[in-house]
C-alpha positions as CSV (number, residue, x, y, z in Angstrom):
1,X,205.2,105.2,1.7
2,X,208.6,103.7,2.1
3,X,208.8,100.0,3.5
4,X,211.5,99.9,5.9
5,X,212.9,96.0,5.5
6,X,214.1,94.2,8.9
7,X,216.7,92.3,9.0
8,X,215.7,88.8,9.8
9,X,216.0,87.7,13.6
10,X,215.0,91.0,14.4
11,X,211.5,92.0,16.2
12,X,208.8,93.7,14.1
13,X,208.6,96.7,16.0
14,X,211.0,98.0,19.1
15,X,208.3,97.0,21.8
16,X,208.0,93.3,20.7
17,X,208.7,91.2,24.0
18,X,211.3,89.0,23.7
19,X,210.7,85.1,24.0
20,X,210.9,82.6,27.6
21,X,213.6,81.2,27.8
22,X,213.5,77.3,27.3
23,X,213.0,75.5,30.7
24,X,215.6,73.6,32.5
25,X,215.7,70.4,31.8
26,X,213.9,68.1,35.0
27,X,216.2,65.8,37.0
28,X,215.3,62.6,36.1
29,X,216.1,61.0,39.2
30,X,214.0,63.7,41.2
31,X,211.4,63.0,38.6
32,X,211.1,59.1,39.3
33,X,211.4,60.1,43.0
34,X,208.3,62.8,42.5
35,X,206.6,59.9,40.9
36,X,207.0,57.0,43.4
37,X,206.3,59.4,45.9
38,X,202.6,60.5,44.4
39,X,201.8,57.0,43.1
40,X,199.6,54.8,44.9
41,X,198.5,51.2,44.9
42,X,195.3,51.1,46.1
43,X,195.4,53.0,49.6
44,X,198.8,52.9,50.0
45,X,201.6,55.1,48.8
46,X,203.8,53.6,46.6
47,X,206.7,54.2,48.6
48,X,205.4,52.5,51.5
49,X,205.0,49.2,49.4
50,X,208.8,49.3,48.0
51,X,210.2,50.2,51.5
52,X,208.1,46.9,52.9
53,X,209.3,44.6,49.6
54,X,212.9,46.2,50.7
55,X,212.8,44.9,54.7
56,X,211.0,41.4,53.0
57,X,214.6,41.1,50.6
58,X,216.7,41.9,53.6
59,X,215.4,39.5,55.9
60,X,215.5,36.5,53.1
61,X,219.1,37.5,52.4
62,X,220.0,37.5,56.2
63,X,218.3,34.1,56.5
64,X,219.7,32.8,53.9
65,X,223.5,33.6,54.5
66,X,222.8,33.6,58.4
67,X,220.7,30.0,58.7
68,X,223.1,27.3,59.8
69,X,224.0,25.3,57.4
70,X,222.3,22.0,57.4
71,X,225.7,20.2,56.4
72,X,226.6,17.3,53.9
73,X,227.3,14.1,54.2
74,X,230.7,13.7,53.6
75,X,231.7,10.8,51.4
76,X,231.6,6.7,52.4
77,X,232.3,4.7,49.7
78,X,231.4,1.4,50.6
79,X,235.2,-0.7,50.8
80,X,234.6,-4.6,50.1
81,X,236.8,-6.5,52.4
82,X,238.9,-9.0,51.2
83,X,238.5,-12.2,53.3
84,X,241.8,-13.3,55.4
85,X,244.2,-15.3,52.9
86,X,242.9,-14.4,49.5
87,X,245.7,-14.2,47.3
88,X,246.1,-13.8,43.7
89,X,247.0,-16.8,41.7
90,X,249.9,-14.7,40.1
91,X,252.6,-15.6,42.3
92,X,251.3,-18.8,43.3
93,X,253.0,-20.5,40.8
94,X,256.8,-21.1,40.7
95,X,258.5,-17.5,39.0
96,X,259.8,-18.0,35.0
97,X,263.6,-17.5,35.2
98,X,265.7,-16.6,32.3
99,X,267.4,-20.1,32.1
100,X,264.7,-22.2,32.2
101,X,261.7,-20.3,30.8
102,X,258.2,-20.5,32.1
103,X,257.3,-22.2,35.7
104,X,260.9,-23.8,35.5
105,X,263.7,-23.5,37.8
106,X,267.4,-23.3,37.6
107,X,268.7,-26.4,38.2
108,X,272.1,-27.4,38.0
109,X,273.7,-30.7,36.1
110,X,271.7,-32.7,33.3
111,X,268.3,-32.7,34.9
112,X,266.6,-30.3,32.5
113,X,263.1,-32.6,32.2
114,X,262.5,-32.4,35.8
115,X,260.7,-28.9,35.5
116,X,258.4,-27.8,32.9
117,X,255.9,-25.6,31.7
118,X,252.5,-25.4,33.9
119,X,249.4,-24.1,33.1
120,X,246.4,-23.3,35.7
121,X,242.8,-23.0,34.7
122,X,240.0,-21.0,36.5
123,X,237.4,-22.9,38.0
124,X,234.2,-20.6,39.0
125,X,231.4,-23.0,40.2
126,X,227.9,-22.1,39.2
127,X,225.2,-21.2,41.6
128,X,223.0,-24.1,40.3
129,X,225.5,-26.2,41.5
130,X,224.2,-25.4,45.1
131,X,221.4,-27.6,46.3
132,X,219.3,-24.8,48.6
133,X,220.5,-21.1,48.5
134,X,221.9,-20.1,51.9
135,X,220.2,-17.7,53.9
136,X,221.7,-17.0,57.5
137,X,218.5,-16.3,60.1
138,X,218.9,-14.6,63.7
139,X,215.8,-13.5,65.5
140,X,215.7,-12.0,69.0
141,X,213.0,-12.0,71.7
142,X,211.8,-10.5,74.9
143,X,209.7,-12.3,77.3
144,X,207.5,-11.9,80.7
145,X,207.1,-15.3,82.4
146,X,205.6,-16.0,85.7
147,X,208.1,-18.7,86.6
148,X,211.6,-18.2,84.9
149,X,213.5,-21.4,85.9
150,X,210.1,-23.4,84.5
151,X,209.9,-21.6,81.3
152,X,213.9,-21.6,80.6
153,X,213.4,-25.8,81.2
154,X,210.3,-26.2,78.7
155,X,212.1,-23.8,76.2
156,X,215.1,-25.8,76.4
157,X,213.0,-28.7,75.6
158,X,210.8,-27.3,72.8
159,X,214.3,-26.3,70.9
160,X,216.0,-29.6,71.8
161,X,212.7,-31.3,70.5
162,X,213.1,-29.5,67.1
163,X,216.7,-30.8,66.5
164,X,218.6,-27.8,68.0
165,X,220.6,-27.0,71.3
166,X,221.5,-24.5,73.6
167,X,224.5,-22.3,72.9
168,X,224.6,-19.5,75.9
169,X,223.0,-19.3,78.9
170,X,223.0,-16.7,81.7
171,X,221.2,-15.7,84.8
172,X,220.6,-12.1,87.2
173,X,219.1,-10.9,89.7
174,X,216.6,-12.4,92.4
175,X,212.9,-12.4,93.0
176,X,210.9,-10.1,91.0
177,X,214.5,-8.4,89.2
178,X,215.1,-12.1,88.0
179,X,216.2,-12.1,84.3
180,X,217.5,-15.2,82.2
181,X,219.3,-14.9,78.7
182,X,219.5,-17.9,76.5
183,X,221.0,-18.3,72.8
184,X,219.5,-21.4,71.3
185,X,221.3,-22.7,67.7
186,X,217.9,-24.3,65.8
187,X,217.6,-26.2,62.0
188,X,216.8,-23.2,60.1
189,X,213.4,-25.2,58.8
190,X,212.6,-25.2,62.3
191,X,213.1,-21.4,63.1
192,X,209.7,-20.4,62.6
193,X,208.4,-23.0,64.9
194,X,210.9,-22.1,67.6
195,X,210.0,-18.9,67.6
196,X,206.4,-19.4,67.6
197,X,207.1,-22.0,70.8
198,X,208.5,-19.1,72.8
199,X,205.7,-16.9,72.6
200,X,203.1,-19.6,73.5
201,X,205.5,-19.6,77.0
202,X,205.6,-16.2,77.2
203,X,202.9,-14.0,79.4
204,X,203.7,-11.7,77.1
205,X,206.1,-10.8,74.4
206,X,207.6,-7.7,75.0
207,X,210.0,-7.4,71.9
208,X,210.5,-9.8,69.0
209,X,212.6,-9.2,66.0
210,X,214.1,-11.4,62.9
211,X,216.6,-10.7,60.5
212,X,217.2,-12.9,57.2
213,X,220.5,-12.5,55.3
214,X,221.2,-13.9,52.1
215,X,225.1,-15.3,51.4
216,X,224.7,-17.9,48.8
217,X,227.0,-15.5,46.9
218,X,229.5,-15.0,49.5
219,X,229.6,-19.0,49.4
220,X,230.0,-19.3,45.7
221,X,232.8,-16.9,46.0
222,X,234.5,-19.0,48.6
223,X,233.8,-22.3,46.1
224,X,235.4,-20.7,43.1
225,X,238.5,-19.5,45.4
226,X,239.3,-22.5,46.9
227,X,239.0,-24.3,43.4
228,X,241.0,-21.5,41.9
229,X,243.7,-22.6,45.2
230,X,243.3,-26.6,44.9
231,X,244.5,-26.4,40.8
232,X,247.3,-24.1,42.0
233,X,247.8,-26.8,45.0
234,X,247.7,-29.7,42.1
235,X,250.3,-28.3,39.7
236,X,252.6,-27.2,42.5
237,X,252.7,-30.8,44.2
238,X,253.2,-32.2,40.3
239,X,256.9,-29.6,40.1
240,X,257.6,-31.2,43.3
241,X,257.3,-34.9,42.1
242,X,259.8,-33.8,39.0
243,X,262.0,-31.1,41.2
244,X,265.8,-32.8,41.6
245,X,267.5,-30.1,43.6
246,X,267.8,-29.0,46.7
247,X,266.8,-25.5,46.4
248,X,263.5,-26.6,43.8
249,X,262.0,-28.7,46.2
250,X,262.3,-25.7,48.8
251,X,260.9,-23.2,46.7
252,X,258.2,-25.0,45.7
253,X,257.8,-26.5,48.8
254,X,257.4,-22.9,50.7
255,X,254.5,-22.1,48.0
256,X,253.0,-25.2,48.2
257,X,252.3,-24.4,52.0
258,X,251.4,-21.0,51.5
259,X,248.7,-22.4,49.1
260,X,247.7,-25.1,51.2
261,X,247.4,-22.8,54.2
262,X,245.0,-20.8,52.3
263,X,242.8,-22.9,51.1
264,X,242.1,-24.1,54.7
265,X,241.6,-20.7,56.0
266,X,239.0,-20.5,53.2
267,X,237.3,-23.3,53.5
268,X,236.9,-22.6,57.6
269,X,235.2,-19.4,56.6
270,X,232.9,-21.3,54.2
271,X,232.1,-23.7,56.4
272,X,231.5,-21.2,58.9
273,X,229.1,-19.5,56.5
274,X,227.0,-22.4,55.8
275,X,226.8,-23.5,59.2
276,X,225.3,-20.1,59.9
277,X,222.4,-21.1,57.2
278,X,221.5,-24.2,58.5
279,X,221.5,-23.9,62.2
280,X,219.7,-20.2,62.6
281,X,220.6,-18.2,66.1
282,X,217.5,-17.5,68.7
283,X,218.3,-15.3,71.8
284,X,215.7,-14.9,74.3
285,X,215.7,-13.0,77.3
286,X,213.2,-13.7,80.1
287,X,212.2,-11.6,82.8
288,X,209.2,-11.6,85.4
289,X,206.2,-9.5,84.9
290,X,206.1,-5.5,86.2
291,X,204.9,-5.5,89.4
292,X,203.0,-1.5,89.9
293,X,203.3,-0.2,93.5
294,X,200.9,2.3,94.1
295,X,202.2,5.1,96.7
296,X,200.6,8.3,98.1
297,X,200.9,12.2,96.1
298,X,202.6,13.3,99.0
299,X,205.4,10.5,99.0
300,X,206.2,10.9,95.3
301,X,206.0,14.7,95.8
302,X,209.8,16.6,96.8
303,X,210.7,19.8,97.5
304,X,214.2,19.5,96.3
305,X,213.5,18.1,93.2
306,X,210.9,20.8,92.2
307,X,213.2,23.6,93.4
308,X,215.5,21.9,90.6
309,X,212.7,21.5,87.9
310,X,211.6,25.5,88.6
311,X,215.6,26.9,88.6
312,X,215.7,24.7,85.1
313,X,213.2,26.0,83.5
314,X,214.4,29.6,84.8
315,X,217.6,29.0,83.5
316,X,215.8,27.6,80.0
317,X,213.9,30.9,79.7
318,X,216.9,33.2,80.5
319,X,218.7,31.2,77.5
320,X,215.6,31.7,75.0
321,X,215.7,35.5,76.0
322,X,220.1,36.0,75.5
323,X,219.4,34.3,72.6
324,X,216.6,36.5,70.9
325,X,218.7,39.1,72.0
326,X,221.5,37.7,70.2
327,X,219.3,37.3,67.0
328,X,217.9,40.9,67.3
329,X,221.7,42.7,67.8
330,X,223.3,40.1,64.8
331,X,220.1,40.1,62.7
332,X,218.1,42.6,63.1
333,X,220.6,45.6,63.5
334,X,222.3,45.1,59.9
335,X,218.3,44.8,59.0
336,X,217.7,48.5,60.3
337,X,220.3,50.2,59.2
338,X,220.3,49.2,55.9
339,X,216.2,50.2,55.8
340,X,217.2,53.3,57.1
341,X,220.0,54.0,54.8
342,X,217.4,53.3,51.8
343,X,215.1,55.6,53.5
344,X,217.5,58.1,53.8
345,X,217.9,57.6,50.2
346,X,214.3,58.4,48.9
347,X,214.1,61.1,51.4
348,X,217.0,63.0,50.3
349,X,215.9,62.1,46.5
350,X,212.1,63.8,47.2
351,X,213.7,66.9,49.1
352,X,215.7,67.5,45.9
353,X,213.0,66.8,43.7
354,X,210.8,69.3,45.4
355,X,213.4,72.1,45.2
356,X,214.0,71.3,41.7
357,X,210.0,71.4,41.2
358,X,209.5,74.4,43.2
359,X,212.9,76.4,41.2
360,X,211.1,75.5,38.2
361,X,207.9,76.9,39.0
362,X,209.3,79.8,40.4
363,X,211.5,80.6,37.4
């Protein structure tokens, strides 16, 4: 028998069926898709839960660019001020001039001796130095009396009794609208006690406040400036003793009353300051007690003024609605579209899918 040899990639015989042909390749996109639309969690459908995670992002992001924004304090740097007449001790002092060197004058003729060289030094007093630390005390009060011109007198009396006086007084109003304001200037050992004399006059106290404010600083800054201003004030009165001319008695004369002009300012406002610690500031305002009139519901009750209550409230309401309305149309609207857009999406993604699905199976 004679073998009859095939050549290779032929079939074995002429009926041999020839093979499939290898399957399309599955979208992967309609693939995903297939699967998100099949999975579940739980009960409910896969899809459902990424479309509702979808609407939760949108409405964060649309609160979160939308919200008004709550807005930042711009900047206040806090700006110490300078207190009236502070000067630097730089040009306090007679300028050097070329011919006669430092803190000298020109002069003209022989007199060269008559100005020299001055030196300043910087006196900053210590805070020990102070015998109490200065604290500046204001208080006010509010008070119901039954007879104001009585109480006024024995408060007057009380704070006159404790070493103090009566700064300001005024007085308003008649019968039961009667009102008195007084400001009473007390030793500030005594402040305590005054305070606690106006309440034992008082009905009752109606408001009552104190505030306490430390400036021994503030006062040991004045001290140092002023000594700073009396050395200046000392070597510029010793160039006028030795000044010979005209024009270097002028000069120095001119700074010399600049100087001395500041350290009064200075001291005023010292002096100010510690007269502020030791006689503390008490105002008190008296009025007569409330007097409650009792009327009838139909008296207090009228028709205008609840015709304008109900119209305000129906003008409230009518703004709440526009502006829901508002929110809804600005808000909500880019909301919906773009959930129907990704909607749209997925639906268009499972339609191709099944084709895909269904060309495959049919093939």
């Amino acid at each position: 028998m004679t073998t009859q040899a095939h050549e290779p990639g032929q079939a074995n015989h002429p009926d041999a069926t020839p093979p499939a042909p290898p399957a399309a390749p599955t979208n992967v996109v309609g693939s995903v898709a297939r699967q998100i639309a099949k999975a579940h969690v739980g009960r409910m459908p896969l899809s459902r839960l990424i479309a509702a995670l979808a609407v939760v992002a949108l409405l964060g992001a649309a609160y979160v660019v939308g919200s008004p924004n709550s807005g930042t304090p711009g900047p206040s740097p806090a700006r110490a001020a300078l207190a009236p007449g502070d000067a630097s001790l730089k040009g306090a002092l007679p300028a050097a001039s070329p011919a006669t060197g430092a803190g000298g004058f020109e002069s003209s003729g022989t007199s060269s001796d008559t100005v020299g060289t001055n030196q300043t030094s910087t006196v900053v007093p210590n805070t020990a130095t102070l015998e109490t630390t200065q604290i500046v005390k204001t208080g006010s009060m509010s008070l119901e009396v039954s007879d104001i011109d009585k109480a006024v007198a024995q408060a007057k009396s009380a704070i006159v009794g404790m070493g103090g006086d009566v700064s300001q007084s005024s007085q308003s109003g008649d019968k039961e609208s009667a009102t008195a304001s007084v400001t009473y200037r007390v030793p500030a050992a005594k402040f305590d006690a005054a305070i606690a004399a106006m309440r034992g006059l008082a009905g009752r106290v109606v408001s009552e406040q104190t505030n306490s404010t430390d400036v021994t600083s503030q006062v040991v800054d004045y001290d140092a400036r002023l000594a700073n201003l009396q050395v200046t004030e000392a070597a510029l009165q010793s160039i006028m003793a030795r000044a010979t001319t005209t024009a270097d008695v002028l000069a120095v004369e001119q700074q010399l009353s600049t100087t001395q002009g500041q350290i009064e300012e200075l001291t005023a406002q010292r002096d100010e300051l510690k007269n502020q610690a030791a006689m503390s500031t008490l105002n008190v305002t008296f009025s007569l007690p409330t007097v409650t009139v009792t009327t009838q519901a139909t008296q207090d009750w009228d028709l205008g003024a609840q015709v304008d209550q109900a119209a305000a409230a129906l003008i409230r309401v009518g703004q709440g609605l526009v502006t829901i309305g508002v929110w809804a149309v600005i808000v909500g609207l880019p909301i919906v579209l773009g959930l129907a857009l990704l909607l749209g999406i997925l639906w268009v993604l499972r339609r191709v899918a099944r084709r895909r699905h269904s060309a495959v199976a049919g093939a």
